[in-house]
KEROVO-378937 format. One record per residue: residue number from 0; y, z, x of N, C-alpha, C in turn. Coordinates in steps of 0.2 Angstrom, whole numbers, plus 2048, in hexadecimal, padded with zeros to 3 digits. Atoms other than C-alpha are relative to their C-alpha. Layout:
N
{mifi NUM,{Y,Z,X},{Y,Z,X},{Y,Z,X}}
...
END
This chain:
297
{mifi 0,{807,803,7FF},{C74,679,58C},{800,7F9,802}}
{mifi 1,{802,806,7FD},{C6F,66A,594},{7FC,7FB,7FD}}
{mifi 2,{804,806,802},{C68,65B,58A},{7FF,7F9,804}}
{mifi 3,{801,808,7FD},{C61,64B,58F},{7FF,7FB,7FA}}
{mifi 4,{803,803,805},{C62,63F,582},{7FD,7F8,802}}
{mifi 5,{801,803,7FE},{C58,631,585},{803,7F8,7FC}}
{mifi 6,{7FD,805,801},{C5F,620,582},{7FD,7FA,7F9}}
{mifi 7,{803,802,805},{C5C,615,573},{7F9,7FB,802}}
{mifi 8,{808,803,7FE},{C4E,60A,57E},{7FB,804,801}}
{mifi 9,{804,7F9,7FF},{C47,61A,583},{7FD,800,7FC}}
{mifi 10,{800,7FF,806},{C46,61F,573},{7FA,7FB,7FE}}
{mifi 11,{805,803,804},{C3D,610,56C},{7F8,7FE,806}}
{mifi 12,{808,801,7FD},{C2F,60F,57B},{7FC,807,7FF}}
{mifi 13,{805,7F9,803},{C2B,621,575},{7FD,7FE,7F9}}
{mifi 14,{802,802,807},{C2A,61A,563},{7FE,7FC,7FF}}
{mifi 15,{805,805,802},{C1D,60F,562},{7FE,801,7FA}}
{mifi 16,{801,7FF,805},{C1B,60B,554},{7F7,7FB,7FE}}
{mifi 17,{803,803,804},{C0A,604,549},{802,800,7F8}}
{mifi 18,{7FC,801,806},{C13,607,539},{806,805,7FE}}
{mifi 19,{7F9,7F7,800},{C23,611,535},{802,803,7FB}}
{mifi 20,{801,7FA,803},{C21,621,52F},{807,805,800}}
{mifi 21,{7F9,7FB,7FF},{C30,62A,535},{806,7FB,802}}
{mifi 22,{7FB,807,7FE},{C41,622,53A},{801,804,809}}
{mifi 23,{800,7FE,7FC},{C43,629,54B},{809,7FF,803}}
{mifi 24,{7F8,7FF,7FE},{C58,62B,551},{7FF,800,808}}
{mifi 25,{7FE,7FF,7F8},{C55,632,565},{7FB,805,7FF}}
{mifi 26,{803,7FB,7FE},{C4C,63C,56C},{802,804,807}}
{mifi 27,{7FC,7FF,7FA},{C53,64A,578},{7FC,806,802}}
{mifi 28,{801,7FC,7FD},{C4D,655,585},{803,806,802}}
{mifi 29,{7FC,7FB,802},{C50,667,584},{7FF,806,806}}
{mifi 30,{801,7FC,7FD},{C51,673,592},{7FE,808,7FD}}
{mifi 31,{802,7F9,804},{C46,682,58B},{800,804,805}}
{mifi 32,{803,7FA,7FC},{C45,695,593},{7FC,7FE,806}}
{mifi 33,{809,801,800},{C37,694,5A0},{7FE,809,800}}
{mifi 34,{804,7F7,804},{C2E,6A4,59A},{7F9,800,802}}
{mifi 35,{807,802,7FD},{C1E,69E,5A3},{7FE,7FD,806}}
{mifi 36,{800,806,7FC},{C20,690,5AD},{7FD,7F9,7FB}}
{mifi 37,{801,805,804},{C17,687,5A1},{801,802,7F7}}
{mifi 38,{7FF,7FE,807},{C22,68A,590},{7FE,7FC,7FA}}
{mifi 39,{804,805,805},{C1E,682,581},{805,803,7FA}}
{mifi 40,{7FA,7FC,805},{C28,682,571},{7FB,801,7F9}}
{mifi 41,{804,7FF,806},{C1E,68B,563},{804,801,7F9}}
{mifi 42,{7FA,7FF,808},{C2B,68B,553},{807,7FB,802}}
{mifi 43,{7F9,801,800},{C3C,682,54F},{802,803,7F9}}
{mifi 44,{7FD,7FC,807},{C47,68B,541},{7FF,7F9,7FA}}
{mifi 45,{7FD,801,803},{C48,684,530},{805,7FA,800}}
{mifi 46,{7FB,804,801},{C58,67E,531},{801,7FC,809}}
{mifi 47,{800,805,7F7},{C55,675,546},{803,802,804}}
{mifi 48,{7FD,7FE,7F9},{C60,680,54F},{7FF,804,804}}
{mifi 49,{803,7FC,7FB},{C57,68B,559},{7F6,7FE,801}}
{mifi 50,{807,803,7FF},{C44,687,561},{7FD,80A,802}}
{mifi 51,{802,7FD,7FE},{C37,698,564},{7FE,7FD,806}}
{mifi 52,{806,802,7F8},{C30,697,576},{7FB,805,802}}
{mifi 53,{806,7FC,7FE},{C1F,69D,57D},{7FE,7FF,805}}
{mifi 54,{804,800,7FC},{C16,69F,58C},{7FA,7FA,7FE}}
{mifi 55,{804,805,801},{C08,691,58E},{7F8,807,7FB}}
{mifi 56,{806,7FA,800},{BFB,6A2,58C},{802,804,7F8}}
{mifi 57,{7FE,7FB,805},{C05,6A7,57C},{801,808,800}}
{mifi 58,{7FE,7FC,7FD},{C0D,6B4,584},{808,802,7FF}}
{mifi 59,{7F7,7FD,801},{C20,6BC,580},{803,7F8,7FA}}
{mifi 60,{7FD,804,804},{C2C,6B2,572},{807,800,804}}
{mifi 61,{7FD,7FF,7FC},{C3C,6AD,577},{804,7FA,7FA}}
{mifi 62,{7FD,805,800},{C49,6A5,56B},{806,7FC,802}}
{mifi 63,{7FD,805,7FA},{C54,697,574},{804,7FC,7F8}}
{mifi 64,{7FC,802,804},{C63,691,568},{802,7F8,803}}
{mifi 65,{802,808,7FD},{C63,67B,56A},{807,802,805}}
{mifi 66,{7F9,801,7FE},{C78,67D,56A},{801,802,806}}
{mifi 67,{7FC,7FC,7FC},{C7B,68B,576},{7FE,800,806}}
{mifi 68,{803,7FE,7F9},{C6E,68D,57F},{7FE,80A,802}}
{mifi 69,{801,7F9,802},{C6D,69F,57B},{7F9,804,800}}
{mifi 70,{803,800,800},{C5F,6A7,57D},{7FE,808,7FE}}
{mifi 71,{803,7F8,802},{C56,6BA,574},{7F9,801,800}}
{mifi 72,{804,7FD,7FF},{C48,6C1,578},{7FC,802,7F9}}
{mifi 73,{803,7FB,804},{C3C,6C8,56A},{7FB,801,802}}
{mifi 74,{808,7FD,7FE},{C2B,6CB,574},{7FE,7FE,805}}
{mifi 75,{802,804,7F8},{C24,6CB,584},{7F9,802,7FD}}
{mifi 76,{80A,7FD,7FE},{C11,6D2,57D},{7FD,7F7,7FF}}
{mifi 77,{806,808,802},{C03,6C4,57C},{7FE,801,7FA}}
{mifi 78,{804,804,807},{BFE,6BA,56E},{806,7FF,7FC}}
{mifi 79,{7F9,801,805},{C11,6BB,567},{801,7FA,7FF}}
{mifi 80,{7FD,809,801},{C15,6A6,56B},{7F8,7FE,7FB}}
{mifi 81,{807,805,805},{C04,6A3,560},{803,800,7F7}}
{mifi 82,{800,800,807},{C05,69D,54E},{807,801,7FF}}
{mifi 83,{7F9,7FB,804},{C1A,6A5,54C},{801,7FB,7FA}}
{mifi 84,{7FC,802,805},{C20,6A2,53C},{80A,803,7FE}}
{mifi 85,{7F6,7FD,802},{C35,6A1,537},{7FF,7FF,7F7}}
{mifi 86,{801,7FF,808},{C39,6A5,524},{807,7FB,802}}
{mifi 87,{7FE,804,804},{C42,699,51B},{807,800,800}}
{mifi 88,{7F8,800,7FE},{C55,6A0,51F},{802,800,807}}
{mifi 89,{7FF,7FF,7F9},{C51,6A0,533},{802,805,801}}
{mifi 90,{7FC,7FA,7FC},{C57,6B2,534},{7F9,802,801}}
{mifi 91,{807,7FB,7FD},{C43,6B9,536},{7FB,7FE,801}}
{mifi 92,{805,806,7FD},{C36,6B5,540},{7FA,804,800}}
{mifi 93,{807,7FE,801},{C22,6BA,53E},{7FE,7FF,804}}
{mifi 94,{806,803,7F9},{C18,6BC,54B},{7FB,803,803}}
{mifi 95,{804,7FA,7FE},{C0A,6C5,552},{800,805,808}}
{mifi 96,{800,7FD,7F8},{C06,6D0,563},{7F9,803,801}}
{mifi 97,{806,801,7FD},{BF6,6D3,56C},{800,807,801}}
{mifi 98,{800,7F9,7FB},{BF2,6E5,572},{7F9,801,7FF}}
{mifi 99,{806,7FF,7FD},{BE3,6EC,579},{7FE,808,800}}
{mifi 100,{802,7F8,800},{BDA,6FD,574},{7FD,803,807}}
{mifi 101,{801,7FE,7FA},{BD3,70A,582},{7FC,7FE,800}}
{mifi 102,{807,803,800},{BC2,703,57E},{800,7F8,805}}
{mifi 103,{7FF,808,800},{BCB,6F0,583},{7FF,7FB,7FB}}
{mifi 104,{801,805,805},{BC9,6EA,572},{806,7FF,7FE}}
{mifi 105,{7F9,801,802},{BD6,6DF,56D},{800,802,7F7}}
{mifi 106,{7F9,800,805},{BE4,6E1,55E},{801,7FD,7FE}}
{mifi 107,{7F8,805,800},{BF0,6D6,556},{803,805,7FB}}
{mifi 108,{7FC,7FD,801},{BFE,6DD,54D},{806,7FC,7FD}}
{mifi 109,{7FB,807,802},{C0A,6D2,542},{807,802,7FF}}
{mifi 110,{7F7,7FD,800},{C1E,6D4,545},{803,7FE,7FC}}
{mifi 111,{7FB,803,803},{C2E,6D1,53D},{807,801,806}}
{mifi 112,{7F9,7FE,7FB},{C3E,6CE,548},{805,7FD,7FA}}
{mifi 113,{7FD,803,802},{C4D,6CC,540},{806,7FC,806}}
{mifi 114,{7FF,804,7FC},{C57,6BF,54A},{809,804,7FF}}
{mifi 115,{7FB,7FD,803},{C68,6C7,541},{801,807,804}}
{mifi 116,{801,7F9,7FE},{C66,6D9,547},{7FC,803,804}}
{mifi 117,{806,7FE,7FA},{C59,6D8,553},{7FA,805,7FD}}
{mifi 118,{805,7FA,803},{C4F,6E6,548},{7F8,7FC,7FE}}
{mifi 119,{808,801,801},{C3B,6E3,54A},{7FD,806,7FC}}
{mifi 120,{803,7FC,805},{C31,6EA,53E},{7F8,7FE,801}}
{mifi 121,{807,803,804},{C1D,6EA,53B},{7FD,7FF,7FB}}
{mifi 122,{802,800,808},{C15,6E2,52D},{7F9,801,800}}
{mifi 123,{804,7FE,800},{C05,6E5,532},{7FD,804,809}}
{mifi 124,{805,7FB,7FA},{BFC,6F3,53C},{7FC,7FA,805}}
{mifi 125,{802,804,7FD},{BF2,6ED,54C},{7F8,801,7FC}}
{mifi 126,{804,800,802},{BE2,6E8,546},{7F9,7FC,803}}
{mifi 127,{805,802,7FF},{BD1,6DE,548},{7FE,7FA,7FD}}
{mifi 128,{803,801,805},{BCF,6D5,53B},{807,7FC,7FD}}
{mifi 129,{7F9,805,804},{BE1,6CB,538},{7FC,7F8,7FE}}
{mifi 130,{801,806,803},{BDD,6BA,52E},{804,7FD,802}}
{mifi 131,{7FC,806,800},{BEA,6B2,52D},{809,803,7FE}}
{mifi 132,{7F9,7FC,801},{BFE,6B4,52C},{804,7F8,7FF}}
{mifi 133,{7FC,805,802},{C09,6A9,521},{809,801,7FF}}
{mifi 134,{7F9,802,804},{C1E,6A6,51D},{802,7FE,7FB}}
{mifi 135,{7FD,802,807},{C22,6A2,50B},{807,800,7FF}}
{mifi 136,{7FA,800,804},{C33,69F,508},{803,808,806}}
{mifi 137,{7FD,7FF,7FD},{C3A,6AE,50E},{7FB,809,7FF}}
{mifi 138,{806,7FB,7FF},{C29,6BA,50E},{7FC,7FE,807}}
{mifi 139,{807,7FF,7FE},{C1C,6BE,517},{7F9,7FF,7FE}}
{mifi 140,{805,7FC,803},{C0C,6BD,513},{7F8,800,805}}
{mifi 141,{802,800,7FA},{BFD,6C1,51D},{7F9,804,7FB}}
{mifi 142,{805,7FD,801},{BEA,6C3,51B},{7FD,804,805}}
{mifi 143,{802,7FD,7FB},{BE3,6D3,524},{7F9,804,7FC}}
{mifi 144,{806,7FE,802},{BD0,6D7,521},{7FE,7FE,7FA}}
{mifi 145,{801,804,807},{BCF,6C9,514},{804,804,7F9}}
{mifi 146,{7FB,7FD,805},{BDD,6D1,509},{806,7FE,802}}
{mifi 147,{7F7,803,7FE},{BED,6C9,506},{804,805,7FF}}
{mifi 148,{7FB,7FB,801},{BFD,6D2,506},{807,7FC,803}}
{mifi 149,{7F8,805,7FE},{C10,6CC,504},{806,805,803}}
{mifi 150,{7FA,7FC,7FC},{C1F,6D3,50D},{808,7FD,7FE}}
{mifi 151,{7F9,804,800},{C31,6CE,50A},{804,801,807}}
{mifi 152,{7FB,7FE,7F9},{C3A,6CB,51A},{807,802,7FE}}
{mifi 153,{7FA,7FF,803},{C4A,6CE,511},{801,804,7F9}}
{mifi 154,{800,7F8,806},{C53,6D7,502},{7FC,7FE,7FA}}
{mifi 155,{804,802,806},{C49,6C9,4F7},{7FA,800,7FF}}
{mifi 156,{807,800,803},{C3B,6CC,4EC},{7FB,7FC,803}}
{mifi 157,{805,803,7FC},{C2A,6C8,4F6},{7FD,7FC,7FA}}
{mifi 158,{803,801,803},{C22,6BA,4EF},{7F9,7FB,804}}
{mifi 159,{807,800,7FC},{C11,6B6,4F7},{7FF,7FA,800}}
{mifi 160,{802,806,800},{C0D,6A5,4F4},{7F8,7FE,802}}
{mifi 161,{80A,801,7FD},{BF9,69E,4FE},{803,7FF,806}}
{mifi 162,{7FF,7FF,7F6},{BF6,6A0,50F},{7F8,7FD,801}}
{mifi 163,{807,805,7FD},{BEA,692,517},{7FF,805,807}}
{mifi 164,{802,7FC,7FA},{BE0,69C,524},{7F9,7FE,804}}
{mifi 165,{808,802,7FD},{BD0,698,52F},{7FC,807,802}}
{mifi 166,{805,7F9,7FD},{BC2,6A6,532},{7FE,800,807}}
{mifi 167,{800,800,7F7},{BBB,6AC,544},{7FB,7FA,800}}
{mifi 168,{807,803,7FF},{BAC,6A1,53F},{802,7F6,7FE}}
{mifi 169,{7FD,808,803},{BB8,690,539},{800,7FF,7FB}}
{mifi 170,{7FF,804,807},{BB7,690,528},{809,800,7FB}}
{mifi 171,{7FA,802,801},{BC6,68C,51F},{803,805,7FB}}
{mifi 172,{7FC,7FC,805},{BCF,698,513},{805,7FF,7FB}}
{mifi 173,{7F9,7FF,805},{BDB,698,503},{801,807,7FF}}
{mifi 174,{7FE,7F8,802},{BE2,6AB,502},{7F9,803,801}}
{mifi 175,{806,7FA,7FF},{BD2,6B4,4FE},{7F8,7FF,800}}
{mifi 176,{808,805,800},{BC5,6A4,4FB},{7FF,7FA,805}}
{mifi 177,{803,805,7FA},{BBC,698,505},{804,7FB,7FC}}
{mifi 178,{800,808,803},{BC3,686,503},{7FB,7FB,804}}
{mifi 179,{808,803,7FC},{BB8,67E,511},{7FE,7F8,7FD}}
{mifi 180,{802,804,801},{BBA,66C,50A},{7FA,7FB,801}}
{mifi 181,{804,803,800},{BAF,663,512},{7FB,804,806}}
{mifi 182,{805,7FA,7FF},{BA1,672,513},{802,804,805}}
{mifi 183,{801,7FA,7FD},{BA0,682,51C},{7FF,7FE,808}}
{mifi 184,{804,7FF,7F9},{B96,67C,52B},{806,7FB,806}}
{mifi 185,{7FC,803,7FF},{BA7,671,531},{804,806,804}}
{mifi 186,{7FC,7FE,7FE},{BB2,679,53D},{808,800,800}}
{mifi 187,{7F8,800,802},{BC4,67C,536},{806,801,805}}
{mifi 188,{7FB,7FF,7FC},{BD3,67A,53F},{808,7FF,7FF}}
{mifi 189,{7F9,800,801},{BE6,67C,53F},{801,800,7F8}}
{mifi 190,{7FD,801,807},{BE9,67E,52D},{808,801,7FF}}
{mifi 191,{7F9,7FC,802},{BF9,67C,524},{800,7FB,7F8}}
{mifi 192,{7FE,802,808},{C00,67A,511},{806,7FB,801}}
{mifi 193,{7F9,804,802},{C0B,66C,50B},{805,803,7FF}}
{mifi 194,{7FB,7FC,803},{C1D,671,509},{800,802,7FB}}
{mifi 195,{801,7FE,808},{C1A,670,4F7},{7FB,804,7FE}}
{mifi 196,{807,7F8,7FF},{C09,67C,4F8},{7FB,7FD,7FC}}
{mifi 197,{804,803,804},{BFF,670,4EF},{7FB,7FB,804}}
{mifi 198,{803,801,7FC},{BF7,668,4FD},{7FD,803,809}}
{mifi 199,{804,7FD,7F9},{BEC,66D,50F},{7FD,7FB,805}}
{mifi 200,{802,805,7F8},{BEB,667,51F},{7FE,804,802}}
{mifi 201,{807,7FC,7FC},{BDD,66C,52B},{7FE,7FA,805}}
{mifi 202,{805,803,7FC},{BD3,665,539},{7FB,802,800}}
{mifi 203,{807,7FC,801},{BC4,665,53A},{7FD,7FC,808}}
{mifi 204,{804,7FF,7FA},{BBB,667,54B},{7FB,7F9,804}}
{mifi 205,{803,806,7FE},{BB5,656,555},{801,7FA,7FA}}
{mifi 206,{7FF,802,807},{BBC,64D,547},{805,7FC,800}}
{mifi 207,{7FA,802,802},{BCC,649,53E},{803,806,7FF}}
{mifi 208,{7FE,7FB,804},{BD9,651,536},{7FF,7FF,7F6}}
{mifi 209,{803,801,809},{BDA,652,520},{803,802,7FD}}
{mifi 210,{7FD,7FB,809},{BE4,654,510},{7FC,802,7FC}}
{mifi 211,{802,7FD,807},{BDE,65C,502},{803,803,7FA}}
{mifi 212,{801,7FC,806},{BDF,663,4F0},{800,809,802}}
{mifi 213,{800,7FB,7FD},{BE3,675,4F3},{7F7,805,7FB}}
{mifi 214,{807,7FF,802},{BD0,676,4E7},{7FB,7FC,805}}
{mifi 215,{807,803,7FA},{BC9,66B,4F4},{7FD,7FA,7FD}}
{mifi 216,{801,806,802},{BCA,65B,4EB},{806,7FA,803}}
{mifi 217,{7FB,805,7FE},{BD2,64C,4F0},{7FF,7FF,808}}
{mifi 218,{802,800,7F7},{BCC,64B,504},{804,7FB,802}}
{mifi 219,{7FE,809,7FC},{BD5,63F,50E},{802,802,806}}
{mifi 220,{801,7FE,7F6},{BD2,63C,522},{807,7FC,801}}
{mifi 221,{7FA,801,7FC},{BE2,63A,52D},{7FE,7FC,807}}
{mifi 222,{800,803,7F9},{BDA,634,53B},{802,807,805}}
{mifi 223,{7FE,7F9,7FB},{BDD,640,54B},{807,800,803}}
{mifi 224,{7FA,7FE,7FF},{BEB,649,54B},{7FD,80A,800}}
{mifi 225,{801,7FC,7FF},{BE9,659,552},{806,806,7FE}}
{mifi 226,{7F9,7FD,801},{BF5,668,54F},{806,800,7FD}}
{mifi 227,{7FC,804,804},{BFC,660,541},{806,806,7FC}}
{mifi 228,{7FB,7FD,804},{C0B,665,537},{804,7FC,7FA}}
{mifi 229,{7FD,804,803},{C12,660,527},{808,7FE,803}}
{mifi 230,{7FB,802,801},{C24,656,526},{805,802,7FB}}
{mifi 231,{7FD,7FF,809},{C26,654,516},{7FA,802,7FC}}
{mifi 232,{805,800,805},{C18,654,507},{7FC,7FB,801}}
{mifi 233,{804,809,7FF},{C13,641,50D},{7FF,800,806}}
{mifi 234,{802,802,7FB},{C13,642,51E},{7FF,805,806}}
{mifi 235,{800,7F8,7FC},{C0E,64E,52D},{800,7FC,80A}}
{mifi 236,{801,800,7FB},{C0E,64C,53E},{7FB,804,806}}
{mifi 237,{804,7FC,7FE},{C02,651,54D},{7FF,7FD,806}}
{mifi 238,{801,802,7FA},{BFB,64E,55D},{7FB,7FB,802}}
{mifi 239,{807,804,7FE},{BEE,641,565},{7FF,800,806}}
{mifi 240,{802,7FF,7FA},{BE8,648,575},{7FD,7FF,805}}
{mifi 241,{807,800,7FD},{BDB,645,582},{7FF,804,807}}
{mifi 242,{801,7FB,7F9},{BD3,64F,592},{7FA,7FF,803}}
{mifi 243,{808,804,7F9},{BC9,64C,5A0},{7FA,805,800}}
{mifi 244,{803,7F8,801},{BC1,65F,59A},{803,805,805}}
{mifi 245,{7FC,7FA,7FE},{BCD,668,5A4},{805,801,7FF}}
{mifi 246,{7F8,803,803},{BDE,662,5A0},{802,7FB,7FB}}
{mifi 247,{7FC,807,805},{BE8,658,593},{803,7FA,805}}
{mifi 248,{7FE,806,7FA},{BE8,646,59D},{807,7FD,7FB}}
{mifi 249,{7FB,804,803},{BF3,63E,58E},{800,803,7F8}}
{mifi 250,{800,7FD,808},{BF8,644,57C},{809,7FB,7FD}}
{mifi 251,{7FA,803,804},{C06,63A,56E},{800,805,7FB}}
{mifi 252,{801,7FE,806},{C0C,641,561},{802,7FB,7FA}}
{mifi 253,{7FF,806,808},{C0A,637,54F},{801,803,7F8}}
{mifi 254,{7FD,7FE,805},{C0F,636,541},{7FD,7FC,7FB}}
{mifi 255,{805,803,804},{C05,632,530},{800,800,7FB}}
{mifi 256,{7FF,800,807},{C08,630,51E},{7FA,801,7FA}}
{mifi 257,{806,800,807},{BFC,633,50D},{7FF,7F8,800}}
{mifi 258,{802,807,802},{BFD,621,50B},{7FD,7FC,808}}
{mifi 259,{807,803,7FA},{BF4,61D,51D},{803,7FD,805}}
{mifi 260,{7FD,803,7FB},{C02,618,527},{800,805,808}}
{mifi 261,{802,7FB,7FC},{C00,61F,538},{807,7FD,808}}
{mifi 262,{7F9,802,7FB},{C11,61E,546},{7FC,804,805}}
{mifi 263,{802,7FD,7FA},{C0E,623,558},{808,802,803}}
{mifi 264,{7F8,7FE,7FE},{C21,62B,55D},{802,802,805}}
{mifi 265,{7FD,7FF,7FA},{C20,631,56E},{7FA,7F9,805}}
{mifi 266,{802,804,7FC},{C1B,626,57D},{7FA,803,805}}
{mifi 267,{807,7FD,7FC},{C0A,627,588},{803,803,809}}
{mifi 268,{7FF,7FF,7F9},{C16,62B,599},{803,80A,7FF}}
{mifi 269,{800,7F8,802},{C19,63E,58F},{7FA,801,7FD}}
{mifi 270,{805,7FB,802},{C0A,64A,58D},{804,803,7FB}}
{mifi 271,{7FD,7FA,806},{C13,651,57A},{7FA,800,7FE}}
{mifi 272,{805,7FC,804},{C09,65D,572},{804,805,7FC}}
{mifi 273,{7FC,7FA,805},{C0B,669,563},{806,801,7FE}}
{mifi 274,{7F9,801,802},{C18,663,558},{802,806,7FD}}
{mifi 275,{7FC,7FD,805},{C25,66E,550},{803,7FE,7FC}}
{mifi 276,{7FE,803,807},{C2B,669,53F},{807,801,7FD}}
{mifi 277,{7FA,800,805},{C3D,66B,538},{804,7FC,7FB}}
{mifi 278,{7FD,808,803},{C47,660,52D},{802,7FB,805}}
{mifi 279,{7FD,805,7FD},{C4C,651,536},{800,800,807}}
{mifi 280,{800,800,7FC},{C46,658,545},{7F8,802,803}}
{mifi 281,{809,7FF,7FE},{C34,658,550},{802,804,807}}
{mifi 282,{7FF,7FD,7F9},{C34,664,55F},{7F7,7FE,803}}
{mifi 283,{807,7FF,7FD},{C25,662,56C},{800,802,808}}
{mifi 284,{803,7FD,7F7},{C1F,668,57E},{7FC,7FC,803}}
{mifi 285,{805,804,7FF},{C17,660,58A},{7FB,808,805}}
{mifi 286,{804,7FE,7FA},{C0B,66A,598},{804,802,804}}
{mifi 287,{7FA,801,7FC},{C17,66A,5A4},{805,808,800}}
{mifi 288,{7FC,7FE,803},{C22,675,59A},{808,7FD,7FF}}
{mifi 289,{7FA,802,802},{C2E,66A,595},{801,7FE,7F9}}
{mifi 290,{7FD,801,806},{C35,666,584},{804,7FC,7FC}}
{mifi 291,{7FD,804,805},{C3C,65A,577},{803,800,7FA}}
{mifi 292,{800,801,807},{C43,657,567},{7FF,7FA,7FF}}
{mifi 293,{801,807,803},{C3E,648,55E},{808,802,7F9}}
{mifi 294,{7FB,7FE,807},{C4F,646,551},{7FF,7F9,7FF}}
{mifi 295,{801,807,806},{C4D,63A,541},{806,800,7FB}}
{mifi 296,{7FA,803,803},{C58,631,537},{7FE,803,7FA}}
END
């Protein structure tokens, strides 16, 4: 595989800082699949050694090993690159697929691949009515027709955990009740749980993004950061985008602590959007189809 690593000057005109949140090492540019023209990378393992790829249209999965370069197949249906989740050992990965009745009413349908044995299984029938679909440790769990249900992707004991989810109408979700922090009539967006599962992140529609109390106490505005993802329990990273209403003209990705500090990491001469989150490492996409990892000290 072919990397670019970009130079320590490089490096720091990407990493503009307003105050320092992360420590930033190199950032290198990664030769992904093209699986579309315009790939995008929707997941990084766990443990940072392999990225999932998708079509810009979230279309086929495809994972791509950083070292080798190796690449495996697990799906070419539509809607697979959306949302994927990896379990907690990187051997199984969650993901959905689109299908279309004779009527032409869509489907989703939620899978399991094993990365180890290649044996896909399904955890969920295609349905109408899928919520939401979570990763705990080294479950599944997944609400379909506002009913939760846990799966073990492995020989160990499924343990369910909460699953943050948004409705078709935007309200926000804990498992099987509304949270909806700041009211119902707000339009929810990207939800995710602390590592720890004691707090929620969300965007909310024309807006910001916002932690909270997994009771819907404690509010606090992030400022805009789109498509955000925890790091750790303190700090999350996300996007800051703009468009002329047809295309993304400029987008960074930042980085932002509970205690209010707010870093800018990539530079304004790369369009990075929709970060991926692993320990010590951030992946992102630009338009384009090309890709990055941000690696931290």
């Amino acid at each position: 595989m072919k990397k670019v690593l970009l130079s320590l000057a490089m490096c720091a005109a990407f990493g503009v800082m307003q105050a320092q949140v992360l420590n930033v090492e190199s950032i290198s540019k990664i030769d992904i699949p093209n699986v579309g023209g315009d790939a995008k990378v929707t997941a990084i393992s766990p443990q940072g050694d392999y990225v999932l790829v998708t079509a810009g249209n979230n279309q086929g999965l495809v994972k791509y090993q950083l070292a080798t370069g190796a690449t495996q197949e697990l799906s070419t249906a539509p809607g697979s690159g959306y949302d994927v989740k990896v379990s907690a050992d990187g051997q199984n990965i969650v993901y959905r697929e689109a299908q279309f009745t004779s009527k032409h009413l869509k489907q989703t349908q939620v899978m399991q691949a094993n990365l180890a044995t290649g044996e896909r299984k399904q955890l969920v029938k295609p349905t109408r009515q899928l919520n939401g679909v979570a990763v705990n440790g080294n479950t599944a769990v997944t609400v379909n027709k506002g009913k939760l249900k846990a799966k073990a992707l492995g020989k160990e004991k499924a343990q369910a955990g909460n699953v943050l989810w948004v409705t078709q109408d935007y309200k926000l979700m804990l498992n099987e009740r509304e949270l909806s922090p700041l009211g119902a009539d707000k339009r929810y967006l990207w939800p995710q749980l602390s590592p720890d599962g004691t707090k929620a992140l969300f965007f909310v529609g024309a807006d910001a993004a916002y932690v909270c109390n997994l009771d819907g106490t404690g509010v606090q505005k992030l400022g805009v950061l789109r498509a955000a993802k925890w790091v750790d329990n303190n700090t999350v990273v996300g996007m800051n985008d703009t468009d002329d209403g047809y295309f993304t003209t400029s987008s960074q990705i930042v980085a932002v602590n509970l205690q209010g500090a707010r870093q800018v990491l990539t530079s304004s001469d790369v369009i990075a959007m929709y970060p991926q989150v692993a320990p010590g490492k951030i992946a992102f996409s630009t338009p384009a189809g090309e890709a990055y990892i941000i690696n931290l000290k």
